[in-house]
N, C-alpha and C positions, 0 to 999 in steps of 0.2 A: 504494500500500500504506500501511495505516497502523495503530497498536497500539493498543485499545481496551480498558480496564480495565473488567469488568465485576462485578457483585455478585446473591447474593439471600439473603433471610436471612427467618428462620419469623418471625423478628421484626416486618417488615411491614407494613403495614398489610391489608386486603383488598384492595384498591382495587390493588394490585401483584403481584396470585396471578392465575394463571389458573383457567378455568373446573373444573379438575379442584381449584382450591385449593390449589395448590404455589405457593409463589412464582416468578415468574419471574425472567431475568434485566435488570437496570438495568444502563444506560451510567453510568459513574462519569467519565471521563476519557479524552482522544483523543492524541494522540500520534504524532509524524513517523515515516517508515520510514529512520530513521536508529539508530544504535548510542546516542546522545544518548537518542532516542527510546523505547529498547528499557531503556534502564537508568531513564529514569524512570519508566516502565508499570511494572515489574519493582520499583521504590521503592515506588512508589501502591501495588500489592496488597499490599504487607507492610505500611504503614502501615496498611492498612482491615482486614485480617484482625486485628492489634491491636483495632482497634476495637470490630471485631464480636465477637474472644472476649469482651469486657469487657463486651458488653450480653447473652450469653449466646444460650442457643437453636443452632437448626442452621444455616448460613452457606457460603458459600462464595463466594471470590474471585479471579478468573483475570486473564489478560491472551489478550486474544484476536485472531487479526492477521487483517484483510482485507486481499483482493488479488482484482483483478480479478470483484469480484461473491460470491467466496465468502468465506466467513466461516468462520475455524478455532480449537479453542481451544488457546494455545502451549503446549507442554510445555518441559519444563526440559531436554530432550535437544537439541528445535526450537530452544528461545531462546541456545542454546550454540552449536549448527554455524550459525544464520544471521547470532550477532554478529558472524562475521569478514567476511560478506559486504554490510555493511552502509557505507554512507558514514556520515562520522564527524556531521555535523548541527550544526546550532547552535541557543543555546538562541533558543527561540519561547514565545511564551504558551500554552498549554495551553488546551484546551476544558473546562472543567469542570463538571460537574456538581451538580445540589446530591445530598448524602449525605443519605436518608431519616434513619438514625437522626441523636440518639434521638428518643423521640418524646416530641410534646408536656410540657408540663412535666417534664420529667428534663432540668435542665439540668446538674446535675454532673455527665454523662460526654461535654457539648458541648466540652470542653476536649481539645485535643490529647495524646494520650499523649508520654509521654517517649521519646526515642531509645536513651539510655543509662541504667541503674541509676544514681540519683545515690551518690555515695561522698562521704564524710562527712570535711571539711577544716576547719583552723582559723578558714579564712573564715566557714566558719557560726556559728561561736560569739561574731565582733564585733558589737558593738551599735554599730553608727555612725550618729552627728547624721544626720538627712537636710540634704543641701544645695538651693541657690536660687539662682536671679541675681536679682542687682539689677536690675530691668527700666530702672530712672528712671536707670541714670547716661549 
């Protein structure tokens, strides 16, 4: 068994639309059948749906588990009653894929979104020297 983030978005190219011209679905990322496993799948879609509201258009971003040949997409009812039955996993490298957007030239939205709203501290207001090592001592 193993968790597979999947995506598709109008935004696309053709060249990732089926013959009817809908986009289809892209493998984004793969993932153990471990609890490790299920909460990073479950990370990955939240950070790609971020993304894809930001490029606009119509979207959509799931986590999808295969087992034994079939292939199902998780609901959030699914990914609840089978965390507990999950061995706990360790962390592994990830298979990843490349993320279509955005496209060509639009690189200001190739930048990771932020996790948190940032909130606003006195640290922002210091103007501090940049520092250096002395390479030669």
């Amino acid at each position: 068994m193993k968790f597979i983030v999947r995506y598709w978005s109008s935004q696309l190219p053709e060249e990732y639309c089926g013959e009817d011209g809908k986009p289809c679905w892209l493998d984004y990322s793969v993932h153990p059948a471990s609890k490790l496993g299920l909460h990073n799948a479950l990370l990955a879609v939240h950070d790609r749906i971020e993304i894809l509201d930001a490029h606009g258009g119509l979207f959509e971003c799931a986590v999808f588990v295969e087992h034994g040949g079939s292939i199902e997409k998780l609901s959030q009812d699914m990914a609840n009653s089978m965390f507990g039955t999950l061995p706990n996993g360790a962390v592994k490298w990830l298979d990843i894929g490349s993320f279509l957007l955005p496209a060509p030239g639009q690189t200001a939205h190739a930048l990771q979104l932020p996790l948190f709203v940032h909130q606003h501290t006195p640290y922002d207001d210091l103007n501090e020297a940049p520092h250096s090592f002395d390479l030669d001592i």
